[in-house]
N, C-alpha and C positions, 0 to 999 in steps of 0.2 A: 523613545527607547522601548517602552512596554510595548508600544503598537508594536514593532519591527520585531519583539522576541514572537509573539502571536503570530504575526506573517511567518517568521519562519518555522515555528510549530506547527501551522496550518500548512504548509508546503510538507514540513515532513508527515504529515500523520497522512498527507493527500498519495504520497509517494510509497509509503507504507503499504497503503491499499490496494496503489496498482500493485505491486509487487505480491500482495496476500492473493489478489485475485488472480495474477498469473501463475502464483502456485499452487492452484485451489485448481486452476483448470487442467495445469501438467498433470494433478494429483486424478481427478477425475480421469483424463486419460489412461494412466495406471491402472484405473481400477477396473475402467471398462475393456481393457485387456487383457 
């Protein structure tokens, strides 16, 4: 049970990231515009 909340914590903070870094890179576009 504890493993499985971990896995899925670990899935979300993974999904987080993508999500931070393709807004990080939108953002950069912006700026270099």
């Amino acid at each position: 049970m504890i493993i499985f909340q971990l896995y899925k914590n670990l899935s979300y903070l993974k999904k987080a990231k993508i999500s931070l870094f393709k807004f990080s890179f939108i953002y950069d576009k912006f700026v270099f515009l």
